[in-house]
DODOLUM-25941 format. One record per atom (N, C-alpha, C): atom name; x, y, z. Coordinates in steps of 0.05 Angstrom, whole numbers. Example, Ala and Ser with C-alpha at 12.3 -4.5 7.8 and 13.67 -1.06 7.14 Angstrom:
REM DODOLUM-25941
N 264 -114 156
CA 246 -90 156
C 264 -66 156
N 257 -45 142
CA 273 -21 143
C 258 1 157
REM end
This chain:
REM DODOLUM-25941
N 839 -2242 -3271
CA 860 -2236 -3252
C 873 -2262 -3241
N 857 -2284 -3233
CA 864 -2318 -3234
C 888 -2323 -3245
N 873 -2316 -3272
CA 895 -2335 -3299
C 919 -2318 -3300
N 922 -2293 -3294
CA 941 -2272 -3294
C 955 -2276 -3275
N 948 -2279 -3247
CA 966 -2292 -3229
C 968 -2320 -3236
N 957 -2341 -3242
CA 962 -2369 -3252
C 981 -2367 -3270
N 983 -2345 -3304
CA 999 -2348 -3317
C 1032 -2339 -3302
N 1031 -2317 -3293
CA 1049 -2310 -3283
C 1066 -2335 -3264
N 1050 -2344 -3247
CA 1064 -2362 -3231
C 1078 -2393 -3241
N 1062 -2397 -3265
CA 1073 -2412 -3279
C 1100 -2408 -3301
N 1097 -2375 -3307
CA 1122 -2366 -3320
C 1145 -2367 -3291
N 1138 -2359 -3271
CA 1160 -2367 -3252
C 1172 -2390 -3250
N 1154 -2417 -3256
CA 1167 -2434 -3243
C 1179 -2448 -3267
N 1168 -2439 -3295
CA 1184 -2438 -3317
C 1217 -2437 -3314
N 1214 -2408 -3307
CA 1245 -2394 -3306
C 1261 -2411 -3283
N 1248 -2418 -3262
CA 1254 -2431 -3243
C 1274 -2458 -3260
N 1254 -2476 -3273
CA 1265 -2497 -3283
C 1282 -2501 -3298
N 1289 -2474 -3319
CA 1307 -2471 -3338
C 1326 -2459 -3318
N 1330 -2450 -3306
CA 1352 -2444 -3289
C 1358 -2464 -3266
N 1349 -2484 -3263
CA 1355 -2504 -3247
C 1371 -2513 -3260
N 1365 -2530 -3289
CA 1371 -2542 -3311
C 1399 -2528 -3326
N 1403 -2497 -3319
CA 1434 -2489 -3320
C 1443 -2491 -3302
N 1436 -2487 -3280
CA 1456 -2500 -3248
C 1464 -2525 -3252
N 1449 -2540 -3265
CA 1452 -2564 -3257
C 1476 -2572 -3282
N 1481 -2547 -3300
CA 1499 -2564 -3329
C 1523 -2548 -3317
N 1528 -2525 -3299
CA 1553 -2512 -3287
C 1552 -2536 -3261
N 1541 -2551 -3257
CA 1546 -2565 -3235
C 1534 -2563 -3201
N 1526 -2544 -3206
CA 1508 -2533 -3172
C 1476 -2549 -3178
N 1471 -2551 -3155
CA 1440 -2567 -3154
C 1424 -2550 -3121
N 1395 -2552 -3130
CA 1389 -2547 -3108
C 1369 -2565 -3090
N 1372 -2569 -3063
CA 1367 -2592 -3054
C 1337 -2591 -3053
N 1326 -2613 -3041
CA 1288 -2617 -3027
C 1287 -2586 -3010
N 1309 -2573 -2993
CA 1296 -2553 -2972
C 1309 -2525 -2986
N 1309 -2530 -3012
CA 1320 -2505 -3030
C 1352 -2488 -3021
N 1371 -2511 -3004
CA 1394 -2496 -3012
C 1406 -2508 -3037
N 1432 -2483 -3045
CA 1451 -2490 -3066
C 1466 -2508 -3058
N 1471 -2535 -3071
CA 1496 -2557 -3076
C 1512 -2552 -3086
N 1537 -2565 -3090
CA 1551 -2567 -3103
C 1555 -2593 -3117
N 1540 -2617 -3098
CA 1537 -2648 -3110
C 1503 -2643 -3115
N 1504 -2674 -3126
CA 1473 -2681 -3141
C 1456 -2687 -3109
N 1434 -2686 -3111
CA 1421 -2692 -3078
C 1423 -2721 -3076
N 1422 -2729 -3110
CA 1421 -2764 -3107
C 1442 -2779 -3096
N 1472 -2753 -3107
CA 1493 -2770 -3094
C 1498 -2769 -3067
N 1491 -2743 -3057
CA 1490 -2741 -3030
C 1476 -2763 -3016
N 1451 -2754 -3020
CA 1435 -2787 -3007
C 1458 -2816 -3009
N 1460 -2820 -3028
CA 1474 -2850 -3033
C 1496 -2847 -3011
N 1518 -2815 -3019
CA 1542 -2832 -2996
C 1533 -2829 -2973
N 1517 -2815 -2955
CA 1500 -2814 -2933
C 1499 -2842 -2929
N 1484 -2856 -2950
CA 1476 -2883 -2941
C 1491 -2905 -2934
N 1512 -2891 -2961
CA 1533 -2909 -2957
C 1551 -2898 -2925
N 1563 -2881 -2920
CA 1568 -2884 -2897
C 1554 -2894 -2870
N 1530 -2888 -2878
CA 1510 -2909 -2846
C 1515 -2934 -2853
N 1519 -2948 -2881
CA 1522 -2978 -2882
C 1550 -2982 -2875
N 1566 -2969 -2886
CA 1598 -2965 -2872
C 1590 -2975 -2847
N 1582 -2944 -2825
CA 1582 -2945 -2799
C 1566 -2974 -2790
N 1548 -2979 -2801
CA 1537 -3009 -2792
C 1558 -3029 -2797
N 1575 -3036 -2823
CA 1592 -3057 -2826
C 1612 -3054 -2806
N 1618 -3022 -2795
CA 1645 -3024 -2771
C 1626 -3039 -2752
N 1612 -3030 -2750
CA 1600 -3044 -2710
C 1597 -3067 -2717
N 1587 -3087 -2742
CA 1590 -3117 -2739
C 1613 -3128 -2739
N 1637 -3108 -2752
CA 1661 -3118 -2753
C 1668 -3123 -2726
N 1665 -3107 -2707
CA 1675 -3097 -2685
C 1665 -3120 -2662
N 1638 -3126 -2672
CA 1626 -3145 -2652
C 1633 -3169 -2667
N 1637 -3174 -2682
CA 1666 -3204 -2692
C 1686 -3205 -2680
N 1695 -3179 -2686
CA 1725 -3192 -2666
C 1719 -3190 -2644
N 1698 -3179 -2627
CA 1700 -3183 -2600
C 1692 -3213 -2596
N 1672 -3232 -2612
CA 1658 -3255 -2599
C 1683 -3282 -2613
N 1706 -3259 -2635
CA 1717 -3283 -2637
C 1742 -3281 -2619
N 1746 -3262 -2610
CA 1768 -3259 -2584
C 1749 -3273 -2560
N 1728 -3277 -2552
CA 1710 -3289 -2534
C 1713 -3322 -2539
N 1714 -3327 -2566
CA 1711 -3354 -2567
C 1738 -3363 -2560
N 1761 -3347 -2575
CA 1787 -3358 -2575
C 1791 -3364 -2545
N 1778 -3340 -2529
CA 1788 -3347 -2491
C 1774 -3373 -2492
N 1752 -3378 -2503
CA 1734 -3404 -2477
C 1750 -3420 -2492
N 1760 -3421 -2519
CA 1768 -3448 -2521
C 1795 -3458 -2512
N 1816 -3433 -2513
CA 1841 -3436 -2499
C 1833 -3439 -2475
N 1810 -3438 -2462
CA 1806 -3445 -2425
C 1796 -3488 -2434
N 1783 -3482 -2452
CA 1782 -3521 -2460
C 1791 -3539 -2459
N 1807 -3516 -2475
CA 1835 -3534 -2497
C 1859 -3540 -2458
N 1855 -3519 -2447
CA 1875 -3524 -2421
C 1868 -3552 -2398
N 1835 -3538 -2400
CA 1816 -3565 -2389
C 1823 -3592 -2399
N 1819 -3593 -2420
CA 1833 -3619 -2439
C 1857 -3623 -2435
N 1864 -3617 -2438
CA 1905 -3615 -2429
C 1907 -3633 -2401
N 1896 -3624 -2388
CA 1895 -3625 -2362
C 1882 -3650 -2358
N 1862 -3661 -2358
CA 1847 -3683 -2360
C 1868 -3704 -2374
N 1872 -3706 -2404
CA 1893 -3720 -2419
C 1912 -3724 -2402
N 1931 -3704 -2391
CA 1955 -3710 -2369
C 1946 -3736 -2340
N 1920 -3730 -2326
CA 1911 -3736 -2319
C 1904 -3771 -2324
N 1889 -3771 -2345
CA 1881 -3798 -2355
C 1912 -3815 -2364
N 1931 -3803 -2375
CA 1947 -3817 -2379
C 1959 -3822 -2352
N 1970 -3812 -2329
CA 1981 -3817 -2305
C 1966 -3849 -2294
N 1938 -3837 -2301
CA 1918 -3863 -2285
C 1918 -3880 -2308
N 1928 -3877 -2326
CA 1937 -3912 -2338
C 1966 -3916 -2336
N 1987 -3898 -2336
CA 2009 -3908 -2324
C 2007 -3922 -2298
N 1989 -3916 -2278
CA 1988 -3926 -2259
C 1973 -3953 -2263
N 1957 -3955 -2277
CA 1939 -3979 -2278
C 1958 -4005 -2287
N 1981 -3982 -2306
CA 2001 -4011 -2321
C 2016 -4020 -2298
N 2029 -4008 -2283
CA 2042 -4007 -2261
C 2032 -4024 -2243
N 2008 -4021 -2236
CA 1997 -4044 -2216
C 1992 -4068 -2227
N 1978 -4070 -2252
CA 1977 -4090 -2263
C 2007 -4111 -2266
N 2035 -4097 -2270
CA 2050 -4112 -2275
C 2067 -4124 -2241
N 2061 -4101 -2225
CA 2067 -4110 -2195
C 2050 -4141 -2195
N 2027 -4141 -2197
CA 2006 -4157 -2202
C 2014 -4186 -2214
N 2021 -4191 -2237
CA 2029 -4203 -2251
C 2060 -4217 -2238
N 2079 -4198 -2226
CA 2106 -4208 -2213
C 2092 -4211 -2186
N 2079 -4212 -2168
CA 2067 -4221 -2155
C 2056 -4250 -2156
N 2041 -4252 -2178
CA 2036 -4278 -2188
C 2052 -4299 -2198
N 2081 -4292 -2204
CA 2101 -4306 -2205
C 2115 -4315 -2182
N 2120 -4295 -2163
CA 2136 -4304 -2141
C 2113 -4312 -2127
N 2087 -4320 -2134
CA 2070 -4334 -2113
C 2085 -4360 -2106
N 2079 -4378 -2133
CA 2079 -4401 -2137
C 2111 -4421 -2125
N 2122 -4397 -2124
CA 2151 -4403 -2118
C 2152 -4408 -2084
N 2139 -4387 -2078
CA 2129 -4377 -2043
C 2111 -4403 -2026
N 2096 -4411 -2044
CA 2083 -4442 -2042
C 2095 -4461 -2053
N 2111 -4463 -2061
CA 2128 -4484 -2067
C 2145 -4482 -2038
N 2162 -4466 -2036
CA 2180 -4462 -2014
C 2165 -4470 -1984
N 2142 -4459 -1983
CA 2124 -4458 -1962
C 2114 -4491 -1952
N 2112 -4509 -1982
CA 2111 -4540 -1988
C 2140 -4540 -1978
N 2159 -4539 -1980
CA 2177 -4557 -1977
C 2187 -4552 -1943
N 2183 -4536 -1938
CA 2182 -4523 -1911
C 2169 -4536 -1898
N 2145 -4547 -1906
CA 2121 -4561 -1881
C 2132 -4592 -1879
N 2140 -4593 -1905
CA 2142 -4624 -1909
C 2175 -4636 -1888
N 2192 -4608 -1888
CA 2205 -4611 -1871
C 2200 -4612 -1844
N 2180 -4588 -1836
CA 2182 -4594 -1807
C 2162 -4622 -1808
N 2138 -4626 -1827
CA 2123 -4660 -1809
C 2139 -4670 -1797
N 2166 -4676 -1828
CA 2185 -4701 -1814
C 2200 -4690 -1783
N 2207 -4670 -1784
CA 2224 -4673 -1766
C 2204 -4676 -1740
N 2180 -4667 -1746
CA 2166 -4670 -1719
C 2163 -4704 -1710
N 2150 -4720 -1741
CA 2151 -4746 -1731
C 2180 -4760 -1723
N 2198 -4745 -1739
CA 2221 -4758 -1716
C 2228 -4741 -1686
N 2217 -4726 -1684
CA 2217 -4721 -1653
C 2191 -4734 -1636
N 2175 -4741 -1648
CA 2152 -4759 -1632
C 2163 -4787 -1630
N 2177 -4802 -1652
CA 2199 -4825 -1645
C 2211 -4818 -1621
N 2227 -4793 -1624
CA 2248 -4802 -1605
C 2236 -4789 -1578
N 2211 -4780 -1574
CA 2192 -4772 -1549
C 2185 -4807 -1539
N 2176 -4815 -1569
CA 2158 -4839 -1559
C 2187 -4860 -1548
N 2202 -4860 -1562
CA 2226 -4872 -1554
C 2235 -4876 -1521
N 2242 -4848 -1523
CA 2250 -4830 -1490
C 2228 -4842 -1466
N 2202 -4842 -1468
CA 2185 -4846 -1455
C 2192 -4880 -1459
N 2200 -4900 -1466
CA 2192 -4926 -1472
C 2221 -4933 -1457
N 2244 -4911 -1462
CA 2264 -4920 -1437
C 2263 -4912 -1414
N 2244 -4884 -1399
CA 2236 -4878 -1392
C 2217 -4901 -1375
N 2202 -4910 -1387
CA 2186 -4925 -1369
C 2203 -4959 -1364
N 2218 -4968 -1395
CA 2234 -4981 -1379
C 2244 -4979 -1355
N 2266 -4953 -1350
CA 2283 -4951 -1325
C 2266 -4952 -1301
N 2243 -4932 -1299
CA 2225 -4931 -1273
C 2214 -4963 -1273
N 2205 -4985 -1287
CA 2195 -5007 -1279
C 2221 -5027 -1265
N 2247 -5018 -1285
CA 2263 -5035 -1273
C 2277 -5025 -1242
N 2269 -5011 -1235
CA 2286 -4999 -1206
C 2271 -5005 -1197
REM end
């Protein structure tokens, strides 16, 4: 009775397989949980997979352009920083040229300013020693006149 149900169940899964094996040449398949397909289960699986790898390549896409729209801000905020600094550093060497050349014409009209400043002193000595002449003078008629009265 075993082998009778054993043969039997093996003639089922016989028939089973040869009729899988014509499903499968009209094109229908049937899956791991025994429904009817119309695709292979292999292909199914694959575009399955392939769409989760799809769906994974969108979200890295997605998180690219977000960190390269992230970078582009920090660096256009840099690149402004820099800008800004550069504007900056060049003013403070315009200015540095600027003083330096005040500096420089400064140092020219020194020498001229002491020169002038020399000829100036050298004028008033004299004129002072000729007013101490004519002090010492004044006093010498001065004391003339009072001895002679």
């Amino acid at each position: 009775m075993v082998t009778t149900k054993l043969n039997k169940l093996l003639c089922n899964l016989l028939i089973f397989f040869i009729n899988m094996e014509e499903l499968k040449r009209s094109g229908l398949y049937i899956d791991e949980i025994y429904r009817l397909r119309v695709q292979d289960p292999t292909v199914v699986n694959q575009t399955v997979k392939l769409r989760q790898e799809c769906l994974e390549y969108s979200r890295n896409l997605h998180d690219f352009k977000k960190l390269g729209e992230d970078f582009f801000k920090l660096s256009s905020s840099y690149a402004k920083e820099v800008e800004k600094d550069k504007l900056r550093s060049i003013s403070t060497q315009n200015q540095l040229k600027t003083m330096a050349k005040q500096r420089q014409a400064e140092h020219q009209v020194y020498p001229s300013q002491v020169f002038e400043q020399t000829v100036n002193l050298e004028r008033l000595k004299s004129q002072y020693q000729y007013l101490q002449r004519i002090e010492s003078e004044q006093q010498e008629t001065m004391s003339n006149f009072l001895m002679n009265q």
